[in-house]
C-alpha positions, 0 to 999 in steps of 0.5 A: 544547490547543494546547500538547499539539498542538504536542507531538504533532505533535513526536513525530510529526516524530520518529518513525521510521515514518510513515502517509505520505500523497501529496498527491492533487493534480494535477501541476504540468503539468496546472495551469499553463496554457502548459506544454508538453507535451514529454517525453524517450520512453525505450523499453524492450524487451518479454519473451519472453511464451513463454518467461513463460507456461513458467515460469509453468506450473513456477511453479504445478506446484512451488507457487511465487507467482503471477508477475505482472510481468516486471522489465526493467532500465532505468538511468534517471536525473534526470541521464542520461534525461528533460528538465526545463522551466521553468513558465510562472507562474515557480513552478519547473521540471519533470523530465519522463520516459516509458517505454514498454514495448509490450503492458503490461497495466501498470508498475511503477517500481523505483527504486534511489536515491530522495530528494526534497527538502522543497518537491518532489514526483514523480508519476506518470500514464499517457498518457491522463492517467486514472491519476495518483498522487502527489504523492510528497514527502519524507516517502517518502524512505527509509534505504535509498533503494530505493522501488517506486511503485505499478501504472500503467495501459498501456503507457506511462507519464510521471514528473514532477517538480516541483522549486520556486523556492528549493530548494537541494538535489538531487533523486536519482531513479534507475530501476533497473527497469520492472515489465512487468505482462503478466497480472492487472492487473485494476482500476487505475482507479475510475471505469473498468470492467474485466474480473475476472481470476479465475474466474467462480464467485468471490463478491466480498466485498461480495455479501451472503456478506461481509456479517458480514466488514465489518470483517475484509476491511478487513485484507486487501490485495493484495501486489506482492512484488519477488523479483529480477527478477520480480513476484508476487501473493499476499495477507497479513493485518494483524495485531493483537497483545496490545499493541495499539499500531498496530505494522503487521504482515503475515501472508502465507505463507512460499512467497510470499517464495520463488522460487529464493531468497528475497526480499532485504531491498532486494526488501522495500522495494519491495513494494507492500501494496493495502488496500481493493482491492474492488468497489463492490458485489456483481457490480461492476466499479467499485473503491472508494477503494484505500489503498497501502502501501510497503514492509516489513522481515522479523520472521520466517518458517519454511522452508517456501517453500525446502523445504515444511517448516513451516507456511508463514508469513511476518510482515514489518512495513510501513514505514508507520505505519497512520493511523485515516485509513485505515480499516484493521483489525486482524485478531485471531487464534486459536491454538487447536488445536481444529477450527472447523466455519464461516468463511471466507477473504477473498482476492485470486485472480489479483490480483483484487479482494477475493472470500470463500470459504466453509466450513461443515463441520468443518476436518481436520488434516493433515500438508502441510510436519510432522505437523498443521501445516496445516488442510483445508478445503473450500469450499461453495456459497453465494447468489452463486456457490461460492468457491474459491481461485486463484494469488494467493490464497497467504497468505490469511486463514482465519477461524473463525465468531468472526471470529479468523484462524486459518491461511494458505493454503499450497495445495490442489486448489480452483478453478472447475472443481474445486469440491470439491477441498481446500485447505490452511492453514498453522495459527495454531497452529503458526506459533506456536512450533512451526518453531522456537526462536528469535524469527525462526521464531515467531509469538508474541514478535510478535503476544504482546509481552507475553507473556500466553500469551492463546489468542485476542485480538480483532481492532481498528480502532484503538489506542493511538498513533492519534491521533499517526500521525492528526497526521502523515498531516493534515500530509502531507495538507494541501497548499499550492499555488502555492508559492511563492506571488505573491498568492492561497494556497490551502490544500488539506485534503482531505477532512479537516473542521476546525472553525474553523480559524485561519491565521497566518502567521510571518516567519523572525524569528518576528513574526505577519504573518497571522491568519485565522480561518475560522468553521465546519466547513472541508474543502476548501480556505481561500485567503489573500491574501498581496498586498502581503506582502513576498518571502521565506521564512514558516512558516504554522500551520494550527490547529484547536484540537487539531491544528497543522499546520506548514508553510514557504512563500515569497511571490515577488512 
């Protein structure tokens, strides 16, 4: 068993697309004792809010995205903005920078240069330290170089980077814009209480409505798309296909990659993809455990966002591998041109938390971007209010009785005050092959690899590469710090169990120094004590059995 981990792990390393996962622990500031707390502030113009809420009112007439952030350029450097401080435990430095934009409901960091040497880590927190994510390692490092990290609460936020003792590479990070988030910034924080931003007749998807859409929902997520120097919401779909071999597509609507152009391959890369973006319960004001993806590539789309000609779809596949760690689902799907009589869509209006809508009378064809391109449906009142859908809700999944999604949203009348007005969704069916004849405009060479002419294919939990992304995301998961390290090495795991987990400890010429066996079933984090243990460079390997997972350290005494 250990030979085959080994061999996992291997072609996990060399794989191109990783389930990256940061390392949830707190910044090096926080934990060191004695560090000061000084920072460069870098203050950057707000927008014209005027002038924003006129483009957003053309915006919804022509049936564009849902604008939620104003980008503001910004310029910043490692080298030109911030100041680095030595920590007082002799364990490395920080570069520390804040940027304050004032009246930001949130921001967003775009970057146009981003590489992290291994050992290093940057994060990121807002000024009443409530929100803190990262740590980002060199696991997020891209081809490109381009990156956008996730929304931060307020109107300030700090960056923070710990570069330790012994790294001989150079870190380059360059901010290219702030995302000022002036509207929908809805629940950043889980413990903290907020204000929902769609309209009160939404039914949250955990209210008993959703009850038999458990699994569906987790397919869903909230996307920050980057078009130029703007912001928008809409909401996508992952996607199974009849391969069923992890491959992370994402179903949205074409017009959601549209404003007065389409989104540039760069802009792709630093969309933001929000799964599990839900309340704690029915009615609730509390978010449970979100997961961010980062980044994506174009597959295919038709036109309609440029010309409203076509059935409105765009499949784009995420940089990131998907792990069973994140309890994700991919959501089947049915081509059939026969109208379904029930179902529902499962959204995210206004950026809100995710809401479901139902329907309960037979859907019509009708012709929105060609002839039969689209479904109407319209919405019915249920136990816990009457779903609609809002701006932000565009890409959406529509779903048949049996579960299998079957449209995405283009648009339509609906909302809290227009309970029975229509709206439309761009057919399954259509997208297949019908906006034209090459594999760029087609659904099926995507989600039907194999070419099975299948009508319909059954969503999924889990496939075939799953174990081996699993393997990587424990690697980014588990955590050791300080490292370097003097005496006392904690090994931090998260919460991931292993059953009698053995540590040992290597030299740079291969002789086993530490063996530690810890007896049970461990999560959490294990300590090694590495007094009287020479300086220099180690490998340690922690094992259970079926995973191994590698990682460098250096003892300083």
């Amino acid at each position: 068993m250990r030979i085959i981990s080994t061999i996992i792990l291997i072609l996990v390393m060399s794989s191109g697309a990783f389930s990256q996962q940061t390392t949830g622990t707190l910044p090096p500031s926080f934990r060191v004792p004695g560090t000061d707390d000084y920072r460069e502030i870098k203050f950057l113009p707000q927008p014209d809010l005027d002038q924003l809420r006129v483009m957003d009112l053309l915006d919804q007439q022509n049936g564009h995205p849902y604008r939620m952030a104003q980008n503001i350029a910004a310029g910043f450097t490692m080298n030109n903005s911030g100041s680095w401080t030595e920590l007082p435990d002799h364990s490395g430095r920080v570069w520390r920078l804040n940027i304050t934009i004032p009246g930001a409901q949130a921001l967003i960091v775009y970057y146009n240069e981003w590489y992290i040497p291994e050992g290093c880590e940057l994060y990121l927190y807002n000024d009443n330290k409530k929100q803190v994510v990262g740590g980002f390692t060199s696991a997020f490092n891209t081809e490109t170089g381009s990156f956008a990290t996730e929304m931060i609460a307020g109107d300030k936020l700090t960056l923070e980077f710990f570069e330790p003792v012994g790294v001989a590479e150079e870190a380059r990070i360059s901010i290219e814009e702030i995302g000022y988030v002036y509207r929908g910034a809805g629940m950043l924080l889980p413990d903290i209480a907020e204000d929902k931003a769609s309209g009160a007749c939404e039914v949250d998807v955990n209210c008993a409505e959703g009850a038999n859409w458990q699994d569906e929902k987790k397919g869903v997520c909230r996307i920050i798309l980057k078009n130029g120097t703007s912001s928008y919401y809409c909401t996508g779909s992952l996607m199974n296909n009849t391969r069923q071999d992890c491959t992370p597509y994402i179903l949205l609507a074409d017009h959601c990659a549209f404003s007065t152009s389409y989104a540039t391959s760069l802009n792709l890369t630093q969309w933001l993809f929000y799964f599990h973006y839900e309340a704690t319960s029915c009615g609730g004001l509390y978010l449970t455990g979100q997961k961010i993806k980062y980044g994506c590539t174009l597959k295919a789309h038709d036109t309609y966002g440029s010309n409203e000609t076509g059935s409105d779809f765009y499949l784009v596949q995420l940089t990131q591998s998907v792990s069973t760690l994140d309890n994700l689902f991919y959501n089947g799907w049915s081509r059939s041109t026969t109208a379904s009589n029930s179902g529902v869509s499962i959204h995210h209006p206004d950026g809100d938390i995710q809401k479901i809508s139902t329907y309960n009378a037979t859907l019509s064809s009708v012709y929105i971007g060609a002839p039969g391109s689209h479904w109407g449906v319209t919405w019915a009142a249920t136990a816990n209010g009457h779903g609609v859908t809002e701006p932000g809700s565009s890409g959406s999944p529509l779903f048949n009785a049996a579960g299998l999604m079957i449209g995405t949203l283009t648009g339509g009348g609906s909302s809290c005050t227009a309970l029975t007005s229509g709206d439309y969704y761009g057919k399954m069916s259509y997208h297949w092959i019908s906006n034209g004849t090459t594999s760029d405009k087609q659904l099926k060479p995507w989600l039907d690899p194999l070419n099975t002419g299948v009508t319909t294919l059954n969503g999924s939990s889990s496939c075939t590469p799953s174990v081996i992304v699993e393997v990587h995301s424990l690697q980014e998961l588990v955590y050791l710090y300080p490292n370097p390290v003097e005496d006392i090495l904690h090994i931090a795991m998260g919460a991931y169990e292993m059953k009698n987990p053995v540590v040992r400890i290597y030299s740079r010429m291969g002789a086993l120094v530490v063996e530690q066996t810890f007896p049970g079933a461990i999560s959490g984090e294990v300590n090694i004590n590495l007094t009287g243990q020479p300086s220099g460079m180690f490998f340690l390997s922690l094992s259970d059995g079926q995973v191994v997972i590698n990682k460098k350290i250096v003892i300083l005494h």
